[in-house]
N, C-alpha and C positions, 0 to 999 in steps of 0.2 A: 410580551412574547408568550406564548402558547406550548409548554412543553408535553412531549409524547408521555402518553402515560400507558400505553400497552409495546408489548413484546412485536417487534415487525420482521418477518419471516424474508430471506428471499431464497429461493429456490435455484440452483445452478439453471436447470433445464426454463426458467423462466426469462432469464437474464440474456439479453444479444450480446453478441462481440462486436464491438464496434470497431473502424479502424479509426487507427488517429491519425491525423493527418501530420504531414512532416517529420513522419520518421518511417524507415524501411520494415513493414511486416509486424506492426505492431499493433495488437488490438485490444481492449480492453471492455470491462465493466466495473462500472460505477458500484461500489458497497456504501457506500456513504458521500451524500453531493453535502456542498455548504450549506447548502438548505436541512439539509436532515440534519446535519450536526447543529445545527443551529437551534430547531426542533428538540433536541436530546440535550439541551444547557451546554454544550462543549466546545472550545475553539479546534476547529480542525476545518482544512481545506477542501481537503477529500480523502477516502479510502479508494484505490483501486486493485481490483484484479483485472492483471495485464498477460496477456501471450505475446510472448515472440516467436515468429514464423521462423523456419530453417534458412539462415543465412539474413534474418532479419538483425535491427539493431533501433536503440535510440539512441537517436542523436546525440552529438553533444551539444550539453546545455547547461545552462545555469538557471536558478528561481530563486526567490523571494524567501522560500520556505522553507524549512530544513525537511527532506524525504529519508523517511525511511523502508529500505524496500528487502524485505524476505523474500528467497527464491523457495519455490516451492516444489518444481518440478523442474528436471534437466540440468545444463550444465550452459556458465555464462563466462562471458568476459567482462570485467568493469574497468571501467577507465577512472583511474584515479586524477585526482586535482595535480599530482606530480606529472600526468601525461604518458604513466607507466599504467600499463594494460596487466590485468591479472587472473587468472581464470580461478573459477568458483561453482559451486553444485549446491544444488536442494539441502536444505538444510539453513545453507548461509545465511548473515545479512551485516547488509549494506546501511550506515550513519550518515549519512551526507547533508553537512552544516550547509543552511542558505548560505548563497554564492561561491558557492564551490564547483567546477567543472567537474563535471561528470557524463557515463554513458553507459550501458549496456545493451549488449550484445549477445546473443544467441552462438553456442560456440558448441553445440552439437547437431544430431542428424534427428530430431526431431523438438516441436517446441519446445518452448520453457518458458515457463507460468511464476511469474511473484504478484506478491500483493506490495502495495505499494503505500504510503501514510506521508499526506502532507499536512505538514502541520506548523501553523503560522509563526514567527517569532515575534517576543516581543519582552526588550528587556527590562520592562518593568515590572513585568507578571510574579505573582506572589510564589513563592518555590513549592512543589508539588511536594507530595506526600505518597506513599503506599498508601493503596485504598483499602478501606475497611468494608470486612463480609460479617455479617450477624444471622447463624444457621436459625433457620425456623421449622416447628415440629415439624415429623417427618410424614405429616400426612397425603405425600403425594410421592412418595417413593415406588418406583419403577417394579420395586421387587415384590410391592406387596399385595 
């Protein structure tokens, strides 16, 4: 496999919203497909940034993968695996282990925008770590 070796941009104004099908008022763009993560050495299913339409929702469902999804705009409801509903705002986020019920729902008067992170489980996988940064001269500093 052929890993990416340059910086890949995407531009909001580049990117369509797509609707997804079977769920109410909800659209999305793709940040990262399996293929690109695949591309970058990383197990991940997908990134999305997702909108909910006013009065939209997704479904309830279950996956494979544990998601995690940061609101980023607006105000939601999530439906927890207890089947108790909870309201939530930009800022939040949501841990939802594979096979766990879950749902969100748009719970204001205009959309609400998260990103969303599926990412595969698999319990043999070697335990992660905090990633290491090694700063380099500052020859391309913004200020200079």
């Amino acid at each position: 496999m052929t890993l990416m070796k340059e910086t890949k941009v995407l531009t909001g104004e580049t990117m369509n919203w797509d609707l997804m099908p079977n769920h109410i008022e909800l659209y999305h763009r793709e940040i990262v497909s399996a293929a690109e993560a695949d591309a970058l050495g990383i197990r991940m299913s997908s990134i999305l940034w997702e909108k909910i339409g006013v009065g939209g929702q997704v479904l309830p469902h279950v996956h494979d993968v544990v998601e995690v999804i940061h609101i980023t705009v607006g105000k939601v409801k999530l439906l927890l695996g207890s089947g108790e509903w909870k309201s939530y705002r930009a800022g939040d986020t949501f841990q939802v282990p594979a096979g766990v019920l879950h749902s969100v729902a748009n719970d204001g008067d205009a959309p609400s925008e998260q990103i969303s992170i599926f990412v595969p489980v698999d319990a043999s996988a070697p335990a992660n770590s905090f990633f290491n940064t090694t700063l380099v001269e500052d020859v391309y500093s913004v200020n200079k």
